[in-house]
N, C-alpha and C positions, 0 to 999 in steps of 0.2 A: 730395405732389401739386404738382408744377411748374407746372402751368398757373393753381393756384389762388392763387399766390405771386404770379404776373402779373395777375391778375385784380384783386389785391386794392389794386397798385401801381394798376391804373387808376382803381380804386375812391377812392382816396386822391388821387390829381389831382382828379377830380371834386369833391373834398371840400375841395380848398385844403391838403389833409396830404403831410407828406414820402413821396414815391413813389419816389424813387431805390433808398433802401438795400432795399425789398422788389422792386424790379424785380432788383437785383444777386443778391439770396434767391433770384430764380427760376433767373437766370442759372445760378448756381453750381450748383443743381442738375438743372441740364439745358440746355446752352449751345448745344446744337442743336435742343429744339423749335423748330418755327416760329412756332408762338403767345407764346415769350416774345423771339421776336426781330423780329417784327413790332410787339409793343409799344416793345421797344428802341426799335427803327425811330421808332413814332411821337412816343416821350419824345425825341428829335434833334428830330425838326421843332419839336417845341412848343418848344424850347429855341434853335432858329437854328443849330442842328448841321445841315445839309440834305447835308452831304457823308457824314457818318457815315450817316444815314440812308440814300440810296443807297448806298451799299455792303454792308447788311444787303436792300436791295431785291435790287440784282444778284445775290446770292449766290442767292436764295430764286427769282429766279427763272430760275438756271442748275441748280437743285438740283427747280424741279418746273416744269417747260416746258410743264406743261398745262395752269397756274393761272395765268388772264390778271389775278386780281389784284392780283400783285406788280408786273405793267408799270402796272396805272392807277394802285397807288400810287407807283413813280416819277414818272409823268405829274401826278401832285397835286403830288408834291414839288418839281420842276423847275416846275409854275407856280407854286407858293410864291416862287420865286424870284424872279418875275418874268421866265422864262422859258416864255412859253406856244406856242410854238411845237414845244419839242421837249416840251413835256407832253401838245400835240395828238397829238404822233404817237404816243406811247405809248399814247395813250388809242385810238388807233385803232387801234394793234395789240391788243390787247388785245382788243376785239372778235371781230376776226377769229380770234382762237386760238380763242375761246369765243362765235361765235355766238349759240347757243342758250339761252345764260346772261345771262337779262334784267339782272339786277346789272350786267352791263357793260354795256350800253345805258343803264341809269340813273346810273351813272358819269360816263359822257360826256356824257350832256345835262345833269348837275350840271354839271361840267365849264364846258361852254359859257353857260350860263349864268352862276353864278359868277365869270368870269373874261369874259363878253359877248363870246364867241369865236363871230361865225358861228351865232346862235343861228338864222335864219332855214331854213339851210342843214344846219346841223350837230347843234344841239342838238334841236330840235323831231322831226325824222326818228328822232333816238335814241331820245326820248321817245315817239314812237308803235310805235316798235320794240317797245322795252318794256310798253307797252301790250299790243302783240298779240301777244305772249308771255305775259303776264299780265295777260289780260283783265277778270278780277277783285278786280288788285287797286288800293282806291283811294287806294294813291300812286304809282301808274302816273298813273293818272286826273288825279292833281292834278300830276305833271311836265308829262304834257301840257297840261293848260290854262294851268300857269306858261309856258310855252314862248310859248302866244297869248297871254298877257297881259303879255310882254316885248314880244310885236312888235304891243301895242295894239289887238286884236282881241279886246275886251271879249266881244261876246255871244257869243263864239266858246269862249273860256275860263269862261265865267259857265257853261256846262252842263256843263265838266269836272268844275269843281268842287262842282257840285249832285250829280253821279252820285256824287263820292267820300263826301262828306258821308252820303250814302243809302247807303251799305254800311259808312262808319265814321261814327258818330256823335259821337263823340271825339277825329277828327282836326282835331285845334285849326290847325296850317298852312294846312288846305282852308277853314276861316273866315275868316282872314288872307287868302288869296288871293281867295276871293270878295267881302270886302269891296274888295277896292281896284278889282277888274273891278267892282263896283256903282259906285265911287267914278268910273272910267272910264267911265262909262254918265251920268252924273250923278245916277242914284238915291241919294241921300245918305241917307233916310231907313234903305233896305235895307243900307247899306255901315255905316249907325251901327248896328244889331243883329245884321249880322255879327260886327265889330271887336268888340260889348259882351261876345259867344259868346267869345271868346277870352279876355279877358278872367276872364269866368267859369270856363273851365276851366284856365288857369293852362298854365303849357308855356314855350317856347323861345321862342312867337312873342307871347308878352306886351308886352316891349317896343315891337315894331315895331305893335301896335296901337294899345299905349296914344300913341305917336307922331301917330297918324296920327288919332285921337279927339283929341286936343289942339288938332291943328292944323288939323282941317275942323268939328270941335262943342267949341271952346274953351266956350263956356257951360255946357257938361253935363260936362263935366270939368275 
């Protein structure tokens, strides 16, 4: 099972464990899925190989022309490099192949945000995109109010992020985010039992709370 062999390479990054020689495991046994060579792919980037990596991008996407994935992951890769202008444009073709495919609208408003490319313009419209493509779901909900609460239209983003919270109750981000649009409002009170929510459910976005608890309620932490 070749895909499981890459899977487990990823698994093993995650972990801090050696992931090359089981990425190679999957290779050998199947050096043309695309699933173990998207991982290739993205063992380059984490490693500073960005060239190798595009050249498993190019291939994959002269081999499926209807999968506008492979362009936004070029488009990731080249603004890795500090190249965001020819990332933008990747990232905008990609769109266009696949419209209808919110994932690439949420792409690009990562994207712009991310890399603070034209989020006024660029990112935010992505992100409503994606929204009214997937109306329901709430990390649509929450790209969009990140979008307002880049361009500092706190109460604007404060109801993104309540509506996400209200269909996932354990999207720890959508707390993250909503505490700092409180923090933006100067409700400190609400933005400290935001950040504590996060806190409590542990995640990605631990850090950036326990940061920002530090440094507005240093007494209570």
């Amino acid at each position: 099972y070749t895909e499981a062999w890459a899977y487990l390479a990823e698994a093993r990054w995650h972990l801090g464990e050696a992931d090359w020689p089981v990425l190679q495991r999957a290779y050998e046994l199947d050096p043309e899925s695309p699933v173990v060579r998207s991982l290739m792919a993205l063992y380059f980037r984490r490693h500073q190989q960005p060239e190798n990596a595009l050249e498993i991008y190019r291939k994959l996407a002269q081999e499926f022309p209807a999968q506008a994935v492979w362009l936004a992951e070029m488009g990731n890769t080249f603004a890795e490099q500090g190249n965001l202008m020819d990332g933008l444009a990747y990232l905008n073709n990609a769109v266009q192949i696949e419209p209808k495919n919110p994932q690439n609208w949420a792409a690009l408003a990562a994207f712009s945000y991310n890399f603070q490319v034209d989020v006024e313009k660029t990112g935010l419209p992505a992100a409503e995109k994606y929204l009214e493509l997937s109306p329901e779901d709430p990390l649509a909900m929450d790209q969009v109010g990140l979008g307002k609460l880049l361009l500092q239209d706190f109460i604007g983003a404060e109801s993104y992020f309540l509506n996400a919270i209200s269909i996932d109750a354990q999207l720890t981000q959508a707390y993250l985010h909503l505490g700092q649009a409180y923090l933006g409002q100067g409700r400190f009170q609400e933005a400290q039992m935001a950040l504590e929510t996060v806190l409590e459910q542990g995640g990605a976005s631990m850090d950036n709370a326990r940061r920002l608890l530090q440094y507005y309620f240093p007494d209570s932490h």
